[in-house]
N, C-alpha and C positions, 0 to 999 in steps of 0.2 A: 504494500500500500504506500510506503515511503517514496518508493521508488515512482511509481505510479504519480504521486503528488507532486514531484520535483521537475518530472519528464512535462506534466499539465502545465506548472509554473512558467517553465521555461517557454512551451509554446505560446502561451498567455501572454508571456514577456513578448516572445517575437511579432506576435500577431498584434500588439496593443502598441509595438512601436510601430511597425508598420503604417499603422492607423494613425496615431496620431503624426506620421510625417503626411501622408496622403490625404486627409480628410478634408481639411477646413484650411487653405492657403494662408487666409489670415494669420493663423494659430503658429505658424511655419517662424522660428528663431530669424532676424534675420539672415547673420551669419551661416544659414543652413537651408538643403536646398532638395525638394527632391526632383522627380523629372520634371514638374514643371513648371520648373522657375531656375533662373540663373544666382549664385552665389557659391561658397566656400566650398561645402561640402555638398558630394551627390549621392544623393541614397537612391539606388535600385532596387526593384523589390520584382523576384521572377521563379520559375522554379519548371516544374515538370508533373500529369497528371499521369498515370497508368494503371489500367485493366488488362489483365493475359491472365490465358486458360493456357491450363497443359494437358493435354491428356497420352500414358503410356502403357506399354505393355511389355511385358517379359521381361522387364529389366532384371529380375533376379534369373534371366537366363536357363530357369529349369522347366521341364516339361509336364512336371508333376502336380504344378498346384498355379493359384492366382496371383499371387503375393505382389509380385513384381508389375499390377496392374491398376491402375488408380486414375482418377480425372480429380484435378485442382484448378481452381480458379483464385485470383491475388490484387490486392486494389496495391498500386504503391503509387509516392508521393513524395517528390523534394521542391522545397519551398527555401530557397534562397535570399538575403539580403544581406546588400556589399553597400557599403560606403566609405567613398571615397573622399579626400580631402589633400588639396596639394598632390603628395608623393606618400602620403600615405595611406592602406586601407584596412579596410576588417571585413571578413565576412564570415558570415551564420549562417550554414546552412542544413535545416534538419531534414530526414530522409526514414524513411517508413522501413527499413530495413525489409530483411528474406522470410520474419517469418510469419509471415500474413497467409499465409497456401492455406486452404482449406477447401474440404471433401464438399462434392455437391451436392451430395445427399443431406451433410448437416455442417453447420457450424462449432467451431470450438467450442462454444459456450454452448449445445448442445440445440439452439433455436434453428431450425429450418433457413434454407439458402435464401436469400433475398427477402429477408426477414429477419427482426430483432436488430443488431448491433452489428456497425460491419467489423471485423476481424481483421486490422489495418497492420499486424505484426507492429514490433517493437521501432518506438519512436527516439532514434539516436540523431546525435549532430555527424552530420557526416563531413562538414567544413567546420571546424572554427577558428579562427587566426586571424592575426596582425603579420601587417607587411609595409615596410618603410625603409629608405636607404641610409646609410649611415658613412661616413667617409665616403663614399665612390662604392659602398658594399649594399650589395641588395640582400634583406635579413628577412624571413618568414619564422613565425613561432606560431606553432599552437596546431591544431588537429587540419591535417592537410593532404592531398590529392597529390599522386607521384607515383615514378617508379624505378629502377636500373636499368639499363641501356634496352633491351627489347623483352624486360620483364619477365624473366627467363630464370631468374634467381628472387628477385623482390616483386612485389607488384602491390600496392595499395592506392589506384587508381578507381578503386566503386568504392571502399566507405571511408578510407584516408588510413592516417597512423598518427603517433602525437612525433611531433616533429621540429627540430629546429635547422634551418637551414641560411648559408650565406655561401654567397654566388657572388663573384666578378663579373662584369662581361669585359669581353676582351675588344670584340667587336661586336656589329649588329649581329653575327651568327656563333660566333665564337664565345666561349665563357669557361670558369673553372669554381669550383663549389664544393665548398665542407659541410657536413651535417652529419645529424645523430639523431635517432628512432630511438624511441622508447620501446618495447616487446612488450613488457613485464615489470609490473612493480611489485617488488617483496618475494613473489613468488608464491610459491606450494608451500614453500618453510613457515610463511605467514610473519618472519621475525620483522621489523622495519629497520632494517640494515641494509643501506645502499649497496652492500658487499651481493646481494642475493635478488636483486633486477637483473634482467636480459633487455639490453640493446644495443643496437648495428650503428658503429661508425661509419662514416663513408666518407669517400672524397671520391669528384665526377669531374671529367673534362671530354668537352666539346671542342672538334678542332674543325673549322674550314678549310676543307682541300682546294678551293675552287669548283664547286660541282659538285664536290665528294664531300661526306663527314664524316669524320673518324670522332668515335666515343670511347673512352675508357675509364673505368670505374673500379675502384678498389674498395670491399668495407672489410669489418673486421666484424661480427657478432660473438658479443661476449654475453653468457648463457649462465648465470649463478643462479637461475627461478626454482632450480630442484635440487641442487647440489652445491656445496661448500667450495669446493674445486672449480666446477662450471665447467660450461663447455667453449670451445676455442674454436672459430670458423674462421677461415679467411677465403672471399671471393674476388676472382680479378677477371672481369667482366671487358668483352672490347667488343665493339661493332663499328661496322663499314658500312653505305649507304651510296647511294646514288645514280644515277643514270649511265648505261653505258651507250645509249641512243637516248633519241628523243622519246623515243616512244617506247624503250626498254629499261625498266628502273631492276635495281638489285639491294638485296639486304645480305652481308653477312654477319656472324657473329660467335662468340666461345665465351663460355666460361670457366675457370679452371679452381677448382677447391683445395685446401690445406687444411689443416690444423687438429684437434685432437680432442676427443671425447673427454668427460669427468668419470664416466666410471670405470671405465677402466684401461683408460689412453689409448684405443684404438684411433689411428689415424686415416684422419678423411681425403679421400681420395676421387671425390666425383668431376665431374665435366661436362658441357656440354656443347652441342656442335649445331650451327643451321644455317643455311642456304635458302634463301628466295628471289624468286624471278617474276616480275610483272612486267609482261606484254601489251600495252593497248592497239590491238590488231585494227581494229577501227574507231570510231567516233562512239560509238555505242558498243563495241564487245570488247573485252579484257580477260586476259586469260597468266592464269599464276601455278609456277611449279615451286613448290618447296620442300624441303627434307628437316627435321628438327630431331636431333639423337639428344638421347640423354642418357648418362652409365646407369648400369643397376649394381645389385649384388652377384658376384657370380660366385663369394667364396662361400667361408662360414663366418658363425660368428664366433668364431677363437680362431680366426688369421690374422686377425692384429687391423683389419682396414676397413672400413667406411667406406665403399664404392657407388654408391646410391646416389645421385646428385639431390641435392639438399635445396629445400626452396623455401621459401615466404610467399605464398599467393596466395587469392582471393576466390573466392565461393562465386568463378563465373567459367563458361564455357571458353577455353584458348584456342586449339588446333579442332578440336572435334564438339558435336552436338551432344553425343549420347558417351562414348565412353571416355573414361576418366575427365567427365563429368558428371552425370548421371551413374553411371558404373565408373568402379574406381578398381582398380588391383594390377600389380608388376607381375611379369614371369622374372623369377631370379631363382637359379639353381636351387637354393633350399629356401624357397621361401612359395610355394606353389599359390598359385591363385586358389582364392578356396571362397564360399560362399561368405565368411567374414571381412573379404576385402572388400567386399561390395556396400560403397555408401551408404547409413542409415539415411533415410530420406528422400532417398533417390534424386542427386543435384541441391543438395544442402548442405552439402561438406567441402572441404578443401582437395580442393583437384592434386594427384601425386604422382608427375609426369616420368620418374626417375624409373629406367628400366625399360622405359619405352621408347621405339623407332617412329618416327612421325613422318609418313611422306605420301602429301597432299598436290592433287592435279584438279584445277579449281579454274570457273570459268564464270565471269557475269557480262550481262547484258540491257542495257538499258534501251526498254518495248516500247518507252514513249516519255516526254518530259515526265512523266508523274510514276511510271511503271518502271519496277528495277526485280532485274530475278539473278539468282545466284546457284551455280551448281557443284559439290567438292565432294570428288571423291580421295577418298582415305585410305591407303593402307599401312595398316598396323603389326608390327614386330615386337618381339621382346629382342631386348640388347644382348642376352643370355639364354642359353638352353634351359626351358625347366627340366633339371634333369631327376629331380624328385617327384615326377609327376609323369608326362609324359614326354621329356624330350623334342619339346618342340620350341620353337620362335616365333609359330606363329599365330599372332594373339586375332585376327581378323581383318574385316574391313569394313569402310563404314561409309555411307555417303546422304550429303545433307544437302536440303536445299532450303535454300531461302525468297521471298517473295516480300515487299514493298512497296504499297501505293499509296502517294499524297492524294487524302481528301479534301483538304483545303489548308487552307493557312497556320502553319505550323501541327494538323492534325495527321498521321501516319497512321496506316495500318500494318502490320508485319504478320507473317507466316513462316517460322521455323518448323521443319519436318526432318526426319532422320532415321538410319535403320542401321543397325549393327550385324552383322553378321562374324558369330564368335567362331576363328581358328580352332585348331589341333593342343594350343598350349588350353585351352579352358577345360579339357575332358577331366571328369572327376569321376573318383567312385561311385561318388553319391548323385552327380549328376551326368548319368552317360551320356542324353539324348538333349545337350544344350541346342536352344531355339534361340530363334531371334530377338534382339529385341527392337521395339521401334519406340519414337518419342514425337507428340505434334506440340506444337507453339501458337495460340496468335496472341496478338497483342495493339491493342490502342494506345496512342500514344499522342499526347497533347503537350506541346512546351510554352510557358511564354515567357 
């Protein structure tokens, strides 16, 4: 109920400033300004509405039962305000978070669908922060949108992280940048001793080649939230970017990991590797080949190594619709896919790309100013034999498509659709006769 009270507060708070900068001109400071009126400071006030149904099947991939079969529908909502002043801003932005899904048959609170109280999932800030220059340095603090070079290792671009960050720019495209993420305060231990937080150092630079960018990124995540010792990561992150025609863009990029566990100093050994190509063949079709590796485990665990490439991401779909999104689990020599790797929730959990070969042949096409369709097919590898299982690499394929049409002024409609088709590495004792599974998306989508 506390919690409950303070989450209402704050909206209250949002919502009541809002109001009274927009209401009644008169009433408006005058050193203060919103959109429409000229002075000091500019307060915008804007955000995002959204309805999407999902409806799936098989996702728990056996042939025995229903489990794996469900229709959800989800309202979400981000309601934004920035104000600006001079060279400085703040902005507030709260966001309905993921766990608003609910069955169509009933709602949480157990009142019938489109009835009773909507189910709006948990109401967090998903921006909050100040931003102002200081010397020649551009500083941000406080709860904010980012990531590491193509988000491959960090990614807190959908609900933020607590953050402090200061950036140089060098030039108009060029810059270089220190910061620190917060993980974890106190930890598991519960003690308040700064010794026993987890958070990721970083330093990031952005180079212009002329045409080309080169990014490289270095942090260090230091991990005391369960352990006395903590845990020691180091990632050095680079990517390449650019056109090699006009009409042929490229991405490459690696990451490489070090450093050592708290219990019992095995040493981290992960990587990862990707390659993308974007064609625009015409004015309206575009056509993309990519490949994204990431190591898994191939030893045990008493060889003394950490091979898994190790991430910080966010609870959204990357390379694929349905698995390790919705379906989650590595083939790694001893560590067999097994019915527990598979996401509670189906696409509410943290994606765990590590152990997987990604390599997508992907094609869109824009059907008219307003109509946009998208078609990618997937195939899926493990990086390793399951050889505790069956011996195999190969985890499936998978192809998604997608569909887009503007109804009017800032209003979208979208259609995400997808089907898994589970390889030789899924075969289980328990599940000989794995099916497919498929997953549909639409979704309304209002900005202003």
């Amino acid at each position: 109920m506390r919690k409950l009270t303070v989450v209402a507060m704050a909206v209250l708070a949002v919502l009541a400033f809002a109001a009274s900068v927009f209401a009644v001109q008169a009433e408006i400071p005058a050193n203060t300004s919103a959109v429409v009126a000229k002075a000091k400071t500019q307060i915008t006030l804007g955000g995002e509405l959204a309805i999407r149904g999902r409806l799936y099947k098989n996702l728990d991939l056996e042939s025995s039962n229903s489990m794996g079969d469900d229709a959800l529908y989800q309202y979400q909502y981000i309601l934004n305000l920035t104000a600006v002043t001079g060279k400085t801003k703040g902005v507030m932005e709260l966001y309905s978070g993921q766990s608003g899904w609910v069955g169509f048959s009933s709602n949480s609170d157990g009142t019938s669908s489109f009835r009773g109280p909507v189910n709006g999932g948990d109401i967090m800030f998903r921006q909050l922060y100040l931003a102002f220059p200081v010397m020649g340095l551009n500083v941000s603090v406080g709860h904010q949108l980012g990531q590491l070079g193509v988000a491959s290792f960090l990614d807190f671009s959908k609900e933020g992280a607590d953050m402090i960050l200061v950036s140089y720019p060098i030039d108009k495209k060029s810059s270089v940048a220190l910061g620190t993420i917060k993980l974890d305060e106190n930890g598991a231990l519960g003690n308040d001793n700064i010794d026993q937080d987890a958070n990721i150092y970083f330093a990031t630079a952005d180079i212009d080649l002329g045409g080309h960018m080169l990014g490289v990124n270095i942090s260090r995540t230091a991990d005391q939230s369960t352990a006395l010792s903590g845990n020691e990561l180091w990632n050095w992150g680079v990517t390449l970017k650019g056109k090699l025609m006009s009409n042929l863009s490229y991405v490459f990029a690696g990451d490489l990991q070090r450093g050592e566990t708290s219990d019992n100093g095995n040493k981290y050994r992960g990587y990862h590797l990707r390659g993308v190509l974007n064609y625009q063949a015409t004015s309206a079709l575009g056509l993309k080949l990519a490949s994204i590796y990431y190591s898994g485990e191939k030893g045990t665990a008493t060889d003394g190594k950490v091979e898994g490439f190790q991430t910080y991401l966010e609870d959204k779909a990357y390379a694929t619709f349905i698995y390790g999104y919705m379906i989650r689990g590595t083939v790694a020599a001893n560590n067999p896919i097994a019915a527990s790797t598979i996401g509670a929730g189906y696409g509410t959990g943290i994606p765990v790309p590590a152990g997987t070969w990604f390599n997508v042949l992907g094609a869109n096409y824009k059907i008219s100013k307003d109509l946009k369709a998208g078609l990618d097919f997937i195939l899926l590898r493990g990086t390793y034999k399951n050889n505790a299982n069956t011996n195999s690499k190969k985890i499936g394929w998978e192809l998604d498509a997608n569909i887009a049409y503007n109804l009017g002024d800032n209003l979208v409609y979208s259609v995400t659709a997808g089907m898994f088709d589970p390889g030789s590495a899924w075969a289980r004792t328990n599940f000989p006769n794995d099916k497919n599974a498929y997953a549909f998306e639409h979704k309304i989508t209002y900005k202003f």
